[in-house]
N, C-alpha and C positions, 0 to 999 in steps of 0.2 A: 182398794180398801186399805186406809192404814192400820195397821195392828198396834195398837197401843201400848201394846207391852214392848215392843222394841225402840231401838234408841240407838242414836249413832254418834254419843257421846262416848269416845274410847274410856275414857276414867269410869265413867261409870257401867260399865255394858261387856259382858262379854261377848265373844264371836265363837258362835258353834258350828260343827259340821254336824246334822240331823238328817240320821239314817232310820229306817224301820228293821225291826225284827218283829217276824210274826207279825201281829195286829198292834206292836206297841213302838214309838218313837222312841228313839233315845241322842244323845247330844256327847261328841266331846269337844272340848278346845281345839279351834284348829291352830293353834299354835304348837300342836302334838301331831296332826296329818304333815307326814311326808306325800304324799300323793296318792289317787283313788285311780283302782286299775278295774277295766272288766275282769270278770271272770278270765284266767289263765291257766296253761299245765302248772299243775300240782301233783308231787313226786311222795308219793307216801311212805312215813318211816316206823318201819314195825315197832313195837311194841310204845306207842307213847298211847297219852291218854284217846280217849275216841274225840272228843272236843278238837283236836289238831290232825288237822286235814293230812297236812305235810310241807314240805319247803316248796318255795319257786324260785324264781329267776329274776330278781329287778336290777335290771342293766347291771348285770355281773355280779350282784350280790347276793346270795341264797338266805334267805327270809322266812323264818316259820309262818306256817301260816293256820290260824286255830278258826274255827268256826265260833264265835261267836254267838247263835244261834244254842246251839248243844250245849258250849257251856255254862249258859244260865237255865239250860235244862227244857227250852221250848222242842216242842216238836219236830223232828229234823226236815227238811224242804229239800224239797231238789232246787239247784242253781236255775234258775230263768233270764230272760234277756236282762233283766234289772238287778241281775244279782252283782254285788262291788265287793273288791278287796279294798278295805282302807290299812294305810302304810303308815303307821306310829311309831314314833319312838318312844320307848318307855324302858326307866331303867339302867338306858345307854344302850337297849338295844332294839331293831328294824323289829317290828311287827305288823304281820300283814293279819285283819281281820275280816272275815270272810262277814256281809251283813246281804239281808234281803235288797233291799234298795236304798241307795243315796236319797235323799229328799230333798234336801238343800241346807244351804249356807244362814243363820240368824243371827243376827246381834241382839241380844238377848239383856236390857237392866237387869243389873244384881239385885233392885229390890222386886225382882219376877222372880229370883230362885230363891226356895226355902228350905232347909236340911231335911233329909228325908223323913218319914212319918215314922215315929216312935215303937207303931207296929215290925215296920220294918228292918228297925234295927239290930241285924245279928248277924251272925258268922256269918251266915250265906250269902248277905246283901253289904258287906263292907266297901265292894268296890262301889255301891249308890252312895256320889257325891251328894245329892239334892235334885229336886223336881225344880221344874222349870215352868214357867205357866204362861202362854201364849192364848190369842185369842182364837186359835186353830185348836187348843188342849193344849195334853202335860206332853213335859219331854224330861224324860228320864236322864240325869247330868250322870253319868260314869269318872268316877276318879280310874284310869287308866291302871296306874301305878298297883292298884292292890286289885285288876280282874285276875290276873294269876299269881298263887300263892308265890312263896319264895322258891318252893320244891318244884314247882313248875316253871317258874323261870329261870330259872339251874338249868332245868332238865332239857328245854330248849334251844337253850342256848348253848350246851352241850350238843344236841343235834344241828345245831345248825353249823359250829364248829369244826363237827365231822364233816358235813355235807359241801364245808367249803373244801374241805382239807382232799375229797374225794373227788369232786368236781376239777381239783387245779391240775 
């Protein structure tokens, strides 16, 4: 079945990585995935917010890594065979994001995504770039860059700082 909403005209189309959280899709740029790892150890660092698991290990680099899930406030899930860390950079720095499942890869027409819905628009929802609209439903576009405030990405990247600085 072709899906009509996609398109493989680079100028016109972006390419998403489309993961689930909970019962809802969401999508970023894979031009922002460094790479999707299973589930791995995770080294917990006291006192950061509950949203961040803790650091890992990607091939010598120690990487916060926040649950996604928790911090848009869903129900928290235990890890299962399908659960993924996706590796983004954002910022200028490694982020690993803990998501239910990978789903797959879309190329997505710009004239499919529509900025988000007016309801939606407020502090809480800054980092919702726009909805996306495939013949499968919506998928939620994430602007990476504002899921974690400033004071959060300080604060990370401060632990993650220490955690190299301890590890070496």
């Amino acid at each position: 079945m072709v899906d009509e909403h996609t398109d493989h005209t680079a100028e016109e189309s972006e390419q998403l990585v489309v993961f689930q959280l909970s019962d809802e899709l969401f999508g970023v740029n894979i031009a922002m995935v460094n790479t999707i790892l299973r589930k791995q150890e995770i080294t917990a660092i006291p006192q950061t917010p509950d949203f961040v698991e803790g650091v890992t290990n990607l091939r010598g680099t120690i990487i916060p890594v926040i649950n996604l899930g928790k911090r848009f406030g869903f129900l928290d899930r235990e890890a299962t065979r399908s659960s993924r860390i996706i590796v983004v950079e954002t910022l200028g720095n490694m982020v690993g994001l803990m998501v239910d499942a990978v789903v797959e890869t879309l190329k997505l027409r710009n004239d499919c995504i529509e900025p988000p819905p007016s309801v939606v628009r407020c502090v809480e929802a800054e980092y919702l770039r726009g909805v996306g609209k495939t013949d499968n439903g919506l998928v939620i576009l994430l602007d990476l860059e504002k899921v974690l405030t400033g004071d959060e990405s300080g604060q990370l990247d401060t632990f993650q700082k220490h955690a190299q600085r301890t590890a070496a």
